[in-house]
VMD Tcl script that draws the C-alpha trace (Angstrom):
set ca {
  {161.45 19.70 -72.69}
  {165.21 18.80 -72.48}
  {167.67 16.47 -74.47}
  {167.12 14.03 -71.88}
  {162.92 13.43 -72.61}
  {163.59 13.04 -75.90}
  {166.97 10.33 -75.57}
  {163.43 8.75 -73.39}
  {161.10 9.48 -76.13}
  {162.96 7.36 -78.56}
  {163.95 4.45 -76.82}
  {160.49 3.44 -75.84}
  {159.35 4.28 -79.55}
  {162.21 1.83 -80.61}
  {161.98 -0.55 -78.30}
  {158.00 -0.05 -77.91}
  {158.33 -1.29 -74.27}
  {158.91 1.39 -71.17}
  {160.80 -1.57 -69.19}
  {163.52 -2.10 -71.91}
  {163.78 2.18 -72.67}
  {164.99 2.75 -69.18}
  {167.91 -0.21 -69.32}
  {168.61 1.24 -72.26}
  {169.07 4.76 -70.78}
  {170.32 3.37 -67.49}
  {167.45 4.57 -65.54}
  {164.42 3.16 -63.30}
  {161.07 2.70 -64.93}
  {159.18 4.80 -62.56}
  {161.29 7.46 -63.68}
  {161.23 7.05 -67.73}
  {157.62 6.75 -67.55}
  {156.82 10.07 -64.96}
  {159.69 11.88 -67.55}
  {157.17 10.97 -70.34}
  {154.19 11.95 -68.87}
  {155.45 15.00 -68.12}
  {156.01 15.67 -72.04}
  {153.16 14.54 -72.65}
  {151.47 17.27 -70.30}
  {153.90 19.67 -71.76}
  {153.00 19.26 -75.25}
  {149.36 18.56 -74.64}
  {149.15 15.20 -76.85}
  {149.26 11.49 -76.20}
  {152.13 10.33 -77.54}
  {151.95 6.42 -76.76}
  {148.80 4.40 -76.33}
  {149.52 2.02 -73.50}
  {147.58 -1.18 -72.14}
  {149.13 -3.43 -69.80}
  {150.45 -5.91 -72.08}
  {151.33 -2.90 -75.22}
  {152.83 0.11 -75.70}
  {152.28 1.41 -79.09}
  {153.41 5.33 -80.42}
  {150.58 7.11 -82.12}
  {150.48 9.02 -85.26}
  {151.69 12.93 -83.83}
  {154.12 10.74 -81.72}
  {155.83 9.09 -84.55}
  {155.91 12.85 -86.13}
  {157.14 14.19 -82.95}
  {160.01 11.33 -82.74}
  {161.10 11.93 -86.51}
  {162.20 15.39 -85.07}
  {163.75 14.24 -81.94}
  {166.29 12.13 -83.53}
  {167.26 14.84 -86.43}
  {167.37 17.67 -83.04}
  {169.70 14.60 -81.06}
  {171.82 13.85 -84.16}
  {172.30 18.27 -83.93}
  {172.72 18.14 -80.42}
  {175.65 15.08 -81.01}
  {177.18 17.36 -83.19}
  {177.40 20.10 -81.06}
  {179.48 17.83 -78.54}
  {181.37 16.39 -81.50}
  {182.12 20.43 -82.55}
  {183.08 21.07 -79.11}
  {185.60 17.59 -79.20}
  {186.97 18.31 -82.38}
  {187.84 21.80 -81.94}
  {191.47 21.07 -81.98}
  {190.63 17.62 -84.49}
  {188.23 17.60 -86.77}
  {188.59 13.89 -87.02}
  {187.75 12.81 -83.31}
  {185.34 10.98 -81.97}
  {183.03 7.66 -83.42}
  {182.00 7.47 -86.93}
  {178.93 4.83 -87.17}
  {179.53 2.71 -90.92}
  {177.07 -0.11 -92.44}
  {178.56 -1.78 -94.77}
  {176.73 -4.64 -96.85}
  {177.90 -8.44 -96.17}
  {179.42 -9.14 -99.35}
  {181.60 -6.28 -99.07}
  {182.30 -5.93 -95.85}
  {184.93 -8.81 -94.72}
  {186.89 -8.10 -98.09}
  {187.36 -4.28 -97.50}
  {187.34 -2.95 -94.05}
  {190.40 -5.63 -93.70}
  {192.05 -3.40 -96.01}
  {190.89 0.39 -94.44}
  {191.14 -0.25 -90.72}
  {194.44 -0.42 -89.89}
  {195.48 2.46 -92.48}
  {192.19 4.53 -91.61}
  {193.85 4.49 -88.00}
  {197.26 5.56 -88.49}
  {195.79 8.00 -90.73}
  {193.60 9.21 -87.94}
  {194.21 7.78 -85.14}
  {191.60 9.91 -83.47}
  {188.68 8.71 -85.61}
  {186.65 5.17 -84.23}
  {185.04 4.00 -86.77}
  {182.38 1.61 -85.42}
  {181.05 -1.21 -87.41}
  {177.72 -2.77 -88.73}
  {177.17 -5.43 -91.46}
  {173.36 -5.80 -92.92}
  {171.84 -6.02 -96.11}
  {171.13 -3.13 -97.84}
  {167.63 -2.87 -96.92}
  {168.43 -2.90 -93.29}
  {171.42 0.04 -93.66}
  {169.06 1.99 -94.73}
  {166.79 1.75 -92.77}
  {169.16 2.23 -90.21}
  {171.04 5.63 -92.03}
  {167.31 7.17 -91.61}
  {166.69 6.20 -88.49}
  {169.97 8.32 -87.92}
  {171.61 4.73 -86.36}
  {174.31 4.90 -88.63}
  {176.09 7.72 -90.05}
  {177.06 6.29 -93.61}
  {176.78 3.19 -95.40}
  {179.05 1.30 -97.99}
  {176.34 -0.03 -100.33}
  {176.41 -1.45 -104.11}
  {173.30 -0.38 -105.26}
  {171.70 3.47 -106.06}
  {169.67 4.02 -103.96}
  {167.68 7.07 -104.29}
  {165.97 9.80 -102.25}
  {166.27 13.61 -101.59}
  {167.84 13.16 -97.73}
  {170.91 11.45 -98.57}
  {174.16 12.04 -100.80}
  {176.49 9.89 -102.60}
  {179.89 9.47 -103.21}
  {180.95 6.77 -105.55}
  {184.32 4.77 -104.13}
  {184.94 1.82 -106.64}
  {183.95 0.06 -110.14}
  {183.85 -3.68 -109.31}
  {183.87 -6.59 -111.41}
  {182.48 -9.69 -111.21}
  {184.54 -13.00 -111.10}
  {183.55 -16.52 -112.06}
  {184.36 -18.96 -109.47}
  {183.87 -22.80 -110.44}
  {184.76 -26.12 -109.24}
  {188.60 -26.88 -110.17}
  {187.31 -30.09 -112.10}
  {184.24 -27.80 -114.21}
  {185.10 -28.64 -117.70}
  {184.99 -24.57 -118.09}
  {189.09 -24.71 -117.08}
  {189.85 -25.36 -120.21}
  {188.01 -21.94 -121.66}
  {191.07 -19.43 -122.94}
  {188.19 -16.71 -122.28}
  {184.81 -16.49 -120.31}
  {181.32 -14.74 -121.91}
  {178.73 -13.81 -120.40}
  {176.78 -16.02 -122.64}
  {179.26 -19.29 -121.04}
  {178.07 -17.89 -117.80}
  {174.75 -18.74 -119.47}
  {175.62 -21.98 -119.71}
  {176.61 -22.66 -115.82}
  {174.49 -24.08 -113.60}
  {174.77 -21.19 -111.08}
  {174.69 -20.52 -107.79}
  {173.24 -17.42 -105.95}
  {172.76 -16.09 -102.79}
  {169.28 -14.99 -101.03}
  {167.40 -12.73 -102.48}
  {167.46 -10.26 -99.52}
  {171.34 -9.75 -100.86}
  {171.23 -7.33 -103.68}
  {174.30 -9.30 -105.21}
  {172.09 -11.67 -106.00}
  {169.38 -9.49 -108.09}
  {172.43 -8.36 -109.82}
  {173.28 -11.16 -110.83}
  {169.99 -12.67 -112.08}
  {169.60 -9.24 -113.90}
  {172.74 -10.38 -116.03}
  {171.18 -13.60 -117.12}
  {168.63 -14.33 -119.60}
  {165.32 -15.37 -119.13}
  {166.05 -19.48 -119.35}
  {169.07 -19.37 -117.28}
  {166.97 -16.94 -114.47}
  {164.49 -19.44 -114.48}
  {166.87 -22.20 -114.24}
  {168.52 -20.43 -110.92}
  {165.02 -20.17 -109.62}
  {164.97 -23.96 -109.81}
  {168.10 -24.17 -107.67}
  {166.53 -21.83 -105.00}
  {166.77 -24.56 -102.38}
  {170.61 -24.20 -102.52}
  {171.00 -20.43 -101.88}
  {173.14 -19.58 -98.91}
  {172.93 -16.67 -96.72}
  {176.33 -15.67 -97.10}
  {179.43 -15.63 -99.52}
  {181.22 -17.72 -97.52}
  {178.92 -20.69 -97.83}
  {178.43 -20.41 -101.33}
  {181.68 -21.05 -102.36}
  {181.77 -23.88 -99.95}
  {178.89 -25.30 -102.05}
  {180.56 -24.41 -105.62}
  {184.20 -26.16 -103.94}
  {181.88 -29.42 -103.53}
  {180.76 -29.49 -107.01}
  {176.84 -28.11 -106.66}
  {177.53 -25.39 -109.25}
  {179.55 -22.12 -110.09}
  {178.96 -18.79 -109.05}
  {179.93 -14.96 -109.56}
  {181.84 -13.33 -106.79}
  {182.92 -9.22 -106.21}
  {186.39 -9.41 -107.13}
  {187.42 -7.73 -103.71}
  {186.02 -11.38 -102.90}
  {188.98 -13.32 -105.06}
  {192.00 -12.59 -102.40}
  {190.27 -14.70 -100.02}
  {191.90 -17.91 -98.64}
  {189.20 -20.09 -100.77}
  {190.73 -19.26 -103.99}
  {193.56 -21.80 -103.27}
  {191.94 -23.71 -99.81}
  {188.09 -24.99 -100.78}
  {189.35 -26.62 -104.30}
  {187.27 -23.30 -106.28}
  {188.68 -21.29 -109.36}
  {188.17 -17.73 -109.74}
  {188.52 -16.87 -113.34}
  {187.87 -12.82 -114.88}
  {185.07 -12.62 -117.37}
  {184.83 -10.29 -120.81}
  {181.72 -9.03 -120.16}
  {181.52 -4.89 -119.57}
  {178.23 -5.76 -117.67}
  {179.11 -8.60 -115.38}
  {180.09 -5.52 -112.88}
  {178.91 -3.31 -109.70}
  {179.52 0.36 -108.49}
  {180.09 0.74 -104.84}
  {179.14 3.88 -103.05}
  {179.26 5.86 -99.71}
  {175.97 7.12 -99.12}
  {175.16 9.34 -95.75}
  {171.92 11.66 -94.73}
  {172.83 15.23 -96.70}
  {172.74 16.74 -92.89}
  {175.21 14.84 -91.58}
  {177.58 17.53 -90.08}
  {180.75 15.86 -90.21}
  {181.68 15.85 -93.52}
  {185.41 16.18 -93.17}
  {185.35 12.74 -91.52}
  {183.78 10.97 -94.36}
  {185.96 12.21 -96.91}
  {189.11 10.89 -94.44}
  {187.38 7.41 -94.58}
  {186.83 7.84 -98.44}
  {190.36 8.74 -99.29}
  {192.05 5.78 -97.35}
  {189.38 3.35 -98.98}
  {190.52 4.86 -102.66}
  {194.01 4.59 -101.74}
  {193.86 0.81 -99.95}
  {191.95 -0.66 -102.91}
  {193.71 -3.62 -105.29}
  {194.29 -3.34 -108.78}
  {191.12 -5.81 -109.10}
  {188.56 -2.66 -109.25}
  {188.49 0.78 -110.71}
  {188.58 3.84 -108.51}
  {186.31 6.17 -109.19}
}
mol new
graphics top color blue
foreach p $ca { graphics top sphere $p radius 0.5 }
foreach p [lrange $ca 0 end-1] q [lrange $ca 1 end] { graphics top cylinder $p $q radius 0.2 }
display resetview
């Protein structure tokens, strides 16, 4: 058993198809599926059931590939030890970051993070929560930027930023004339959200009171997939919305005919976190990428 079997190993259990595991490891079928059967022999179980239309991994193999990625992600830092011998801050550094955060911060971290470090790649991903962490155990990423807590033993945390959340409303909405906002005017708005796989949106919903909620869940039809959209809708009159206030130096505040107003309300806010597997070995570049974040960040949210 070699590095090699097990890079095999874990593209057909992720791709669940022998064909598609040897383009992704540049390599003939013949010779992904003898390399497997030869594990196979070696360890003395079945690791995929196959048929000629399936391929599916069974129990022990799932086990067996749980440990092959954790022994690849060791073997990646052995090369990445080896690379950053004279830089500790070399080399690829895999970040998820969630959609509604995403094209309002990295803007601002990129272009410091690499004249900072010029060494350090960082390498992109936007999903929804869900899927980044899905991805962070799967060891696809090596970090995410999330806005939610999300718990378990494997992983560690580092918060980045206090964010509040913004009002944004049609520039006619008779709320313009408002001195202040509430959270109970918010109650009063017929809002806007986006879908629920977004956890922006249960954030928002968890601010609101049982009638408004309900009244949201009536304008279901009208949630958008992204940000972006959203405000399109509120600019054309169907409604207001809340927005990260990251979100309010985007071109829409003076372009799509929306107002972004702040709102008193201590609760109408999110914390957004780094959160990475607690054996991730290189430490020292996550703590680079977390310092130029800090320092980029407007006077819109609280460090933390």
């Amino acid at each position: 058993m070699n590095i090699r079997d097990l890079k095999y190993l874990i593209a057909v259990a992720e791709t669940n198809h022998f064909g598609k595991a040897a383009e992704r490891c540049y390599v003939s079928q013949p010779t992904l599926s003898g390399q497997i059967k030869k594990l196979e022999e070696e360890l003395g179980v079945t690791l995929f059931e196959r048929t000629k239309r399936s391929v599916s991994i069974t129990p022990v193999g799932e086990e067996i590939v749980a440990l092959s990625k954790k022994l690849m992600e060791q073997a990646d830092a052995i090369v990445q030890l080896a690379k950053a011998h004279n830089n500790p801050l070399a080399g690829a550094l895999r970040i998820g970051v969630i959609h509604t955060i995403s094209p309002y911060l990295m803007p601002l971290v990129l272009m410091p993070l690499k004249l900072a470090h010029p060494e350090l790649r960082p390498v992109l991903t936007e999903e929804v929560t869900a899927n980044l962490m899905n991805m962070l155990h799967q060891h696809q990423l090596d970090a995410a930027i999330i806005a939610t807590d999300e718990a378990g033993d494997e992983y560690e945390t580092i918060p980045l930023f206090e964010e509040p959340f913004w009002l944004a409303h049609p520039s006619k909405h008779p709320i313009y004339m408002s001195d202040t906002i509430s959270c109970r005017d918010i109650g009063d708005l017929e809002l806007l959200l986006l879908t629920e796989d977004h956890c922006l949106a249960r954030q928002i919903i968890a601010l609101l009171p049982p009638r408004v909620e309900k009244r949201s869940e009536e304008m279901a039809d009208l949630r958008a997939a992204s940000l972006e959209t959203l405000l399109y809708l509120v600019g054309a009159g169907y409604g207001s919305t809340l927005v990260p206030a990251l979100a309010v130096r985007g071109s829409w505040t003076t372009d799509m005919g929306v107002i972004a107003r702040q709102i008193d309300c201590k609760s109408a806010r999110r914390t957004v976190r780094l959160i990475f597997r607690k054996t991730f070995p290189r430490k020292a570049a996550l703590e680079a990428l977390v310092e130029v974040i800090q320092r980029c960040l407007p006077n819109t949210v609280k460090v933390l």
